[in-house]
C-alpha positions in Angstrom: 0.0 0.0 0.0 1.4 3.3 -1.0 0.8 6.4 0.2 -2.1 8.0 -1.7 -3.3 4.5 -0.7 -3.0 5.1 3.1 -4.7 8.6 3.0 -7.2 7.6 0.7 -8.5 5.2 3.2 -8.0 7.6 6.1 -10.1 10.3 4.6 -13.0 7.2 3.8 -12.6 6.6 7.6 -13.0 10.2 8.7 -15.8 10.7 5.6 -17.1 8.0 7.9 -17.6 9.9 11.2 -17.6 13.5 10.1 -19.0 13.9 6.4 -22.0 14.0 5.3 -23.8 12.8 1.5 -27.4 14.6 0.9 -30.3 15.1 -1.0 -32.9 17.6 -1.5 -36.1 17.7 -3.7 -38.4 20.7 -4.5 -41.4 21.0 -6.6 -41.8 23.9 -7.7 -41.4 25.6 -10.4 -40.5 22.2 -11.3 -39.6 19.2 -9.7 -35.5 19.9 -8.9 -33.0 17.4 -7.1 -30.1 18.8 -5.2 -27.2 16.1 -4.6 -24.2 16.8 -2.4 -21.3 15.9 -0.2 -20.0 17.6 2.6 -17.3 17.2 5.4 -17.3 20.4 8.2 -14.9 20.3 11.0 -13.8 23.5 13.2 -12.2 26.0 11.8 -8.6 24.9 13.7 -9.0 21.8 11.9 -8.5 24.1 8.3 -5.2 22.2 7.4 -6.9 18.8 7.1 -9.6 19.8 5.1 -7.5 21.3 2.7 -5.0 18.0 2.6 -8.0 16.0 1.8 -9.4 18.9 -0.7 -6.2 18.5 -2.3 -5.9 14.0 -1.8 -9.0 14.2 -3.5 -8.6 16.6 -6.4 -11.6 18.0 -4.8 -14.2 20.0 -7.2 -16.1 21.8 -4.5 -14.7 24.7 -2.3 -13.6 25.2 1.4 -16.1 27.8 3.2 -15.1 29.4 6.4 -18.7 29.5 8.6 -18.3 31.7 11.6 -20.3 30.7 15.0 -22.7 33.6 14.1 -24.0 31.7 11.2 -25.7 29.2 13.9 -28.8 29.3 16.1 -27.8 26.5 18.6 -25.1 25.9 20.9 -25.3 22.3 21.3 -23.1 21.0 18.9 -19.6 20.9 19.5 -18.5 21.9 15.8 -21.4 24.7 16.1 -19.8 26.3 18.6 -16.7 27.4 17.0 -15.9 28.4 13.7 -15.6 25.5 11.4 -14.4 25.1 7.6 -16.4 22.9 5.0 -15.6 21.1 2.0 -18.7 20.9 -0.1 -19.5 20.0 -3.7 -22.8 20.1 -5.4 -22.2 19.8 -8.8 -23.8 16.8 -10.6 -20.6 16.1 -12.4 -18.3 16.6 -9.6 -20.0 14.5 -8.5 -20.2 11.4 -10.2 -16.5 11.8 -12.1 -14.5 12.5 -8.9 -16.8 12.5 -5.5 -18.1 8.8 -6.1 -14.9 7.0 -8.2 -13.1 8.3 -5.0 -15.2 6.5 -2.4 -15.2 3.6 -4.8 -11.9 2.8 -4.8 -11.8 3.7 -0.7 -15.3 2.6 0.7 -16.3 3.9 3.6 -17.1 1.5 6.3 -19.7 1.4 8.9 -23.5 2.5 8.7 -22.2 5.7 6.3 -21.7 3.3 3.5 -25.1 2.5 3.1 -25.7 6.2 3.5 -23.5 6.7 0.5 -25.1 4.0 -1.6 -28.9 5.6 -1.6 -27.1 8.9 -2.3 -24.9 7.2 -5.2 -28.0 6.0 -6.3 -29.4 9.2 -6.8 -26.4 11.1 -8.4 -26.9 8.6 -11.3 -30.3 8.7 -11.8 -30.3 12.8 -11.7 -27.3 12.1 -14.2 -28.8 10.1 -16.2 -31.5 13.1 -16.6 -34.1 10.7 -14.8 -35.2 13.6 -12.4 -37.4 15.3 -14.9 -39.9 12.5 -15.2 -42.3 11.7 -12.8 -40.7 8.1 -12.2 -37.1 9.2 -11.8 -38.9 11.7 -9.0 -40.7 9.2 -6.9 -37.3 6.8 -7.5 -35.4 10.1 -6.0 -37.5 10.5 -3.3 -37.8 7.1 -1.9 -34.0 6.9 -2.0 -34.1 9.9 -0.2 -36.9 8.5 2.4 -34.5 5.9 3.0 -31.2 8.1 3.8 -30.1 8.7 6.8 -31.9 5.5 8.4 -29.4 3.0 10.3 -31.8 0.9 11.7 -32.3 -1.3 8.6 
């Protein structure tokens, strides 16, 4: 195992615990599908974001998000500033974002996570979102997301 090798599967493991693969749908003016992938840590943690912005030949964008920007105090990572990677783009999506977690799966309960969400990058791909199938496929995907107890 090389080195790329070793980080690549340490950023699957922390993907694991601190990242986060979503979905949004809206109706109207027409039906729309919103894929993304995120990992936000506090801001201190700035240099490892950008390492695995970089060990990923990442498409999205580092934000800083200052404390102000949050209503609630109980989260740790909301306390503080905090730094997030984020990409939205359909085709940052599916050329880099899912290849990546391909060849370094994430373990644990996020892997099934990732799979309804893969699921969906492809069908809004594909172009499948702007019939009324690809919708109700995209939205019982989503239904399913974020659901462990399966």
């Amino acid at each position: 195992m090389n080195d790329d090798d070793s980080f690549g599967n340490f950023i699957a493991g922390f993907v694991s615990g601190e990242g986060s693969f979503f979905v949004s749908t809206r109706n109207h003016p027409r039906p729309q599908v919103q894929c993304g992938f995120s990992i936000r840590v506090r801001a201190d943690d700035r240099e490892l974001i950008e390492s695995i912005w970089r060990a990923m030949d990442f498409p999205g964008e580092v934000y800083d998000i200052p404390t102000e920007r949050y209503q609630y105090d109980w989260d740790s990572v909301k306390r503080r500033d905090a730094v997030m990677l984020l990409a939205r783009r359909i085709g940052d999506l599916a050329n880099r974002v899912v290849p990546f977690f391909e060849r370094y799966p994430l373990r644990g309960q996020k892997r099934y996570n990732y799979e309804l969400w893969k699921q969906v990058v492809e069908l809004v791909e594909r172009g499948e979102h702007l019939t009324a199938d690809g919708m109700e496929k995209i939205r019982a995907l989503k239904a399913k997301m974020n659901r462990y107890n399966v």
